[in-house]
Structures are given as C-alpha cells and as structure tokens.
C-alpha positions as MATLAB code, in Angstrom:
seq = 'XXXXXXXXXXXXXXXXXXXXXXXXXXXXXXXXXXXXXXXXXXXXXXXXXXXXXXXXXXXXXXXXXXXXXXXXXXXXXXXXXXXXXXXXXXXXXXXXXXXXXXXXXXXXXXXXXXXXXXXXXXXXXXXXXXXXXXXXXXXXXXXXXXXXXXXXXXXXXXXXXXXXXXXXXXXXXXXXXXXXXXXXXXXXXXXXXXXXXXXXXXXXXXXXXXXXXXXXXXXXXXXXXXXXXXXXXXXXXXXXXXXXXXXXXXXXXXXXXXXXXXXXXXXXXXXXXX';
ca = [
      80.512   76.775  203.613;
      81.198   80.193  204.736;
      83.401   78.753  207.455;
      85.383   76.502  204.762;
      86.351   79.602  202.060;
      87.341   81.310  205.443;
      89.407   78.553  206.020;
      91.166   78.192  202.682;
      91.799   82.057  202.368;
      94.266   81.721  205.103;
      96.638   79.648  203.348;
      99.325   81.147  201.074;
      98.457   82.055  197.596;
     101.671   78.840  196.147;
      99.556   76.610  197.901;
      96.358   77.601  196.572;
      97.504   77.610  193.330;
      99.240   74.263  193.872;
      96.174   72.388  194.704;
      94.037   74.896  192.275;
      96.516   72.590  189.356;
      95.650   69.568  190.872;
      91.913   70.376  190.749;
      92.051   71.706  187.160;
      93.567   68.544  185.913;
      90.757   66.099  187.807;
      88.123   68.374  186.129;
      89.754   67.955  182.399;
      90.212   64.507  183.045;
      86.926   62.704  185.073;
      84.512   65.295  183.116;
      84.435   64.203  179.182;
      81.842   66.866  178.477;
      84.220   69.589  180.329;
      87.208   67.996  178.108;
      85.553   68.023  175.261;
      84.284   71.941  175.249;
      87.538   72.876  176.150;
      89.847   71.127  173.354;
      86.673   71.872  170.790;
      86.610   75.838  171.984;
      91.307   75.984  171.977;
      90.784   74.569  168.603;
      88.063   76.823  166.956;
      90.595   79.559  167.869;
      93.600   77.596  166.063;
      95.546   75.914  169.157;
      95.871   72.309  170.333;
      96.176   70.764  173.370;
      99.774   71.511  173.351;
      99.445   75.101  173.045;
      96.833   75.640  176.031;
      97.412   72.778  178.186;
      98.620   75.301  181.268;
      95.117   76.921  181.050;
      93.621   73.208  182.109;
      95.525   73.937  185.871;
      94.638   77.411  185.328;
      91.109   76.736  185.201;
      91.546   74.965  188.606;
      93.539   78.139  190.024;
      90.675   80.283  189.191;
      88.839   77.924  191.864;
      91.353   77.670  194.261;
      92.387   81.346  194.573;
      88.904   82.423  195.223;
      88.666   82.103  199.151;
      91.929   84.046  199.073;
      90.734   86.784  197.398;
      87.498   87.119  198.822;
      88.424   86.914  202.454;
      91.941   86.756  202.730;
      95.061   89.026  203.211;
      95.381   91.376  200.229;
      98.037   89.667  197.280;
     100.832   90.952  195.504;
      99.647   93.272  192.614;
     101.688   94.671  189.613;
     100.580   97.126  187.216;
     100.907   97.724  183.569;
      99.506  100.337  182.032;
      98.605  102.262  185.193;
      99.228  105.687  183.243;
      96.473  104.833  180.938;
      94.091  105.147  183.760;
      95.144  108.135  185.148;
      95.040  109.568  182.142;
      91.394  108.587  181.724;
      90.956  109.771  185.151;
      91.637  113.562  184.322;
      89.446  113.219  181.524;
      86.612  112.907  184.064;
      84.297  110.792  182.334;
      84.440  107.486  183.851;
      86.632  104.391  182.869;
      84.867  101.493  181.504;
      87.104   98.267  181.661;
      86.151   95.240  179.512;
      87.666   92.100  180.336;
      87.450   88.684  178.873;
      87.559   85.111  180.781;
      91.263   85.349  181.001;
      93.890   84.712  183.912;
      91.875   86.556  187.586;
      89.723   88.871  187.167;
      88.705   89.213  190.662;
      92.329   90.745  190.917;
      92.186   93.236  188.131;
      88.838   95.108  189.873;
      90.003   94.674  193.843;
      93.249   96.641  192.764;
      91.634   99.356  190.953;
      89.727   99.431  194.214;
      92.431   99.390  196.172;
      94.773  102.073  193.918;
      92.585  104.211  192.606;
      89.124  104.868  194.261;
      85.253  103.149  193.487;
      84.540  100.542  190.796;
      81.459   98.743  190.096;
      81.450   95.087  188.439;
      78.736   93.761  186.436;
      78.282   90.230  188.261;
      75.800   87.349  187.608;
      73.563   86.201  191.059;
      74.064   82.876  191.989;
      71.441   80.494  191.866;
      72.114   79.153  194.961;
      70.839   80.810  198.164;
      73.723   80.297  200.426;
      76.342   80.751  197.370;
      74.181   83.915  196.788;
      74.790   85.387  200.000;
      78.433   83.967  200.120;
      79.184   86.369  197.058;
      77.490   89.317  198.423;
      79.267   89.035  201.686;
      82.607   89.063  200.031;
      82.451   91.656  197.507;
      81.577   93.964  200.280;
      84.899   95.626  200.076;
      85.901   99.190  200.288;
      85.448  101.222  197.044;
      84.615   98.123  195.274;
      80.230   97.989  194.173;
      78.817   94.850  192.451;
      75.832   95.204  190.164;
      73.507   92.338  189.188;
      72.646   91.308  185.445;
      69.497   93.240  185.684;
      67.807   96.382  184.446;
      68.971   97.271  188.247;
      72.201   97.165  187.664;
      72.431   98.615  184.175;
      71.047  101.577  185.960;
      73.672  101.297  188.969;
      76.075  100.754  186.176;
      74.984  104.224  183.857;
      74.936  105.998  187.056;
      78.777  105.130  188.481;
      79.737  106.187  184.678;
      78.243  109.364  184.844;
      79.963  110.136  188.264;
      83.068  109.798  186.854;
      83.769  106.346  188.269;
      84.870  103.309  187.012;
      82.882  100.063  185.652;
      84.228   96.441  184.990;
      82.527   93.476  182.715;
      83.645   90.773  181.027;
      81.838   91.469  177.806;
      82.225   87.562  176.523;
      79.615   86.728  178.993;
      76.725   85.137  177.867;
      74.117   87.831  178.169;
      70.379   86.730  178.800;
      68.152   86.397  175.566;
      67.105   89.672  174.314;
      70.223   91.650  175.917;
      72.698   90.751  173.070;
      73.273   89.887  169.197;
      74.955   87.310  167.423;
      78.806   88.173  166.709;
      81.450   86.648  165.610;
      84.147   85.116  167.925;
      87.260   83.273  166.991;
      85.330   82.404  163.863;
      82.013   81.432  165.189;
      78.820   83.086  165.930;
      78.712   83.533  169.553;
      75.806   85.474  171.546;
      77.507   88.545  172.756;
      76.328   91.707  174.882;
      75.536   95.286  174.075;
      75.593   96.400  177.314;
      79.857   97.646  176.959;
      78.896   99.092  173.801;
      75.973  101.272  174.982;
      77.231  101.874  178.702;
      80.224  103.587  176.620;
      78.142  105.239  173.737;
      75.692  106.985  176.711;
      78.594  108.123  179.168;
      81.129  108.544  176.721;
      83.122  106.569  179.369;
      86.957  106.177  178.739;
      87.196  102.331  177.571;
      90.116  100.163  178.587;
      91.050   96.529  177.792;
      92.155   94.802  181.079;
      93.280   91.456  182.213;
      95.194   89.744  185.338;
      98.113   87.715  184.307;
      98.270   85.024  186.801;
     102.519   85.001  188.261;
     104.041   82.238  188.259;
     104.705   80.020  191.905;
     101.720   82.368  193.932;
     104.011   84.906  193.668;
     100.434   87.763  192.582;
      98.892   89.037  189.780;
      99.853   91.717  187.079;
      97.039   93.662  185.832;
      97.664   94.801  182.241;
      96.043   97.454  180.613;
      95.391   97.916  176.849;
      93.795  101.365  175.213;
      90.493  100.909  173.178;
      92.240  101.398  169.217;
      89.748  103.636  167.203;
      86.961  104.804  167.072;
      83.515  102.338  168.350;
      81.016  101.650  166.611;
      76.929  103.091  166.481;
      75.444  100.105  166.035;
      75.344   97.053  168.157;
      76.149   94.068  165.466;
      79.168   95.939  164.433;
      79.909   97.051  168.127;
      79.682   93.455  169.019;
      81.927   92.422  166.709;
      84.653   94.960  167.874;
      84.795   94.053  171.154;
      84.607   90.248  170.652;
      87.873   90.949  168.100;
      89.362   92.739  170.878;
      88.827   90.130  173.598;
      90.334   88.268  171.392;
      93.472   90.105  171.432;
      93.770   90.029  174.845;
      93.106   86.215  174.530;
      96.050   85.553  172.141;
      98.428   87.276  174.812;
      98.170   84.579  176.990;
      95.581   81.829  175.772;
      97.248   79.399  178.875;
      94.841   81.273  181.219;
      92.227   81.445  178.952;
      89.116   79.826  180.168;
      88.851   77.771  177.048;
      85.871   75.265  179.205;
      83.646   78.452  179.752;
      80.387   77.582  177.534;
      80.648   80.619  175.362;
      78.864   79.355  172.329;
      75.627   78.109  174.589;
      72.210   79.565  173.549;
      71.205   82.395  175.607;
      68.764   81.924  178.787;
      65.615   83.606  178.750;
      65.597   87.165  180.340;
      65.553   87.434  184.310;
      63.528   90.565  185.388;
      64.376   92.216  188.454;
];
C-alpha cells in the first residue's frame, strides 16, 4: 500500500483532484447510508443539496490529495492572515489553531511547518496496523510533531504550548467518552471536546481559527486565518459551545468543502488508555 500512495503522490495535484471528484460522487451515490448523513447533516445546518453539492467531490478530493501531500512534492500555498500569527508569535506563548472538517487540513499544519517553525497535531491512530504505520511514516516531516488521542499526547500537546510552539486540532472531532460534553452544533447536541478549551485556559496559548480553502483546477491551497473574538470561557459546557459556534463560522465561509458525511452527531466510543 505504501508503494501505491507513493505512486499516486507523483501525479499532479489537477489530476488528483480530478479523479478525487469522480470518487466523491461514487461514494454519495453507491453508499445510501453515506448519502443520507450527508444531505441529513447540510440540512440540520439550513442548506440543500443545491447549496453543498461541490462538497460531495470535495469529500473525494480530501481522499485523493492525500498521497500528494504525504509523500509528494510540496504544493502551492497562499496565506491569509499570516500577520495574525506573527503577531501571536512575539507574544511568546504558543499558538493554538482550531480547525473544523473543512476544505485540507493536512495543508493548513504542513505550511505552518514549512513557514514558520514546529507544530504539533492532535491525530487519531488508525486501527489498522499497516494504515497505522503508513500515517506515522508520513507525518515524519520537518518541524511538523503528531500527537495521539491519548493522555500521551495531551501531555506532548501542554508541553509544545508551554515552549512557545504551536498546536493544531480539529475541535469537531468526536472525542472518546469521558473527554468531552454535550454542545450544541448547528442546532443539535453534538459530543464535543474540552481538550482546545483547557490546552488554551493552562498555556494561555494564543488561539486562532484556521482552515485550507481548497483552489480551484489543483492550482494549491489558501490557508485562512481568523482571530479568536472575546474573551473564552471557564467552564467547559459553555467553552464547548463557543468553539462549536465558531467552527461554525468558519463552516458558513465555505460549506462546499465542508465534510457534511463526517459522523459528527455519533455517540462517543469508550475511552482508549495509552
């Protein structure tokens, strides 16, 4: 397998993203239960098919570009926002980014990585031995850390802050039981992580809203960058709350590369030690 996503990161990021479409719309169409979460989720956050209907051969670009950015030539990377994290920067206190399941964010961490120095990303460990190692192979990139969903990697994750580097999750990830509380999003209750909230309450880490727009015809990626508005909050169901309603601004930028199939309402799965 290793051998194949070698393969497919040497072709050109228009063709990736060409078959990447092609794959999207087999998925939306063959799977009913895929189709079905995905029109039920756009419409619990007021859009119809109409609206979203790019994000179902987004979905499949999100697949497709992944070889590429794991093992190929680095892409074409625009930034907006970049003075927002310089600023943070000075401050010295670390930059926590929080980033929803919107357009590639594999993109938005590698060019921190590549622009500005060490970032660690919150990932979750395959299941699968051989996809397991695949993933640790290829996030074993310069300046660029990847911590597990594990008391392990909260602590990797609370040191990096402290340091005064950088940390990346996507907060509206389903956290194990026990790790999260119930929070609104788009309307519903949806399990949702404490983990942003407390890595930025204990570090007093600089918090940023990021996301990688997806360009048009392979031509890259443009990482935009939001500032955290006011003030978060002490306690965790009202923390929660904020930064589902701020995913959810980043969301409504663009909800054609939303991942509107991602299970995000499931019930949590029991607590992995580690």
């Amino acid at each position: 397998m290793k051998h194949l996503f070698r393969a497919f990161a040497l072709l050109p990021l228009p063709l990736l993203h060409g078959l990447g479409a092609l794959v999207g719309w087999l998925s939306f169409l063959l799977s009913p239960t895929y189709r079905r979460r995905f029109l039920e989720h756009a419409r619990q956050a007021g859009y119809g098919l109409a609206t979203v209907r790019a994000a179902v051969a987004e979905a499949g670009k999100l697949i497709a570009e992944t070889p590429r950015l794991w093992f190929g030539r680095p892409v074409r990377l625009e930034w907006e926002g970049a003075a927002l994290v310089e600023a943070a920067r000075q401050r010295g206190r670390g930059i926590l980014f929080l980033t929803p399941h919107l357009g590639c964010f594999e993109a938005t961490a590698q060019g921190y990585a590549g622009r500005f120095g060490r970032i660690t990303v919150l990932y979750r460990p395959a299941r699968k031995v051989w996809l397991r190692d695949l993933v640790d192979r290829s996030r074993a990139r310069a300046n660029l850390a990847a911590a597990p969903t594990t008391l392990a990697g909260v602590k990797q994750m609370l040191k990096a802050l402290k340091a005064g580097e950088a940390v990346g999750l996507l907060p509206d990830q389903v956290p194990p039981q026990g790790m999260g509380v119930w929070a609104p999003f788009f309307g519903r209750p949806a399990y949702t992580m404490t983990l942003s909230a407390r890595l930025a309450r204990q570090t007093g880490a600089t918090v940023l809203l990021a996301w990688g727009e997806r360009l048009a015809w392979g031509r890259g990626y443009r990482v935009r960058l939001r500032a955290w508005p006011g003030e978060l909050a002490g306690q965790d169901e009202a923390a929660a709350a904020q930064v589902n309603a701020r995913m959810e601004d980043l969301i409504r930028e663009c909800p054609q590369q939303y991942l509107w199939g991602y299970a995000r309402y499931k019930q949590p799965a029991p607590e992995r030690v580690a």
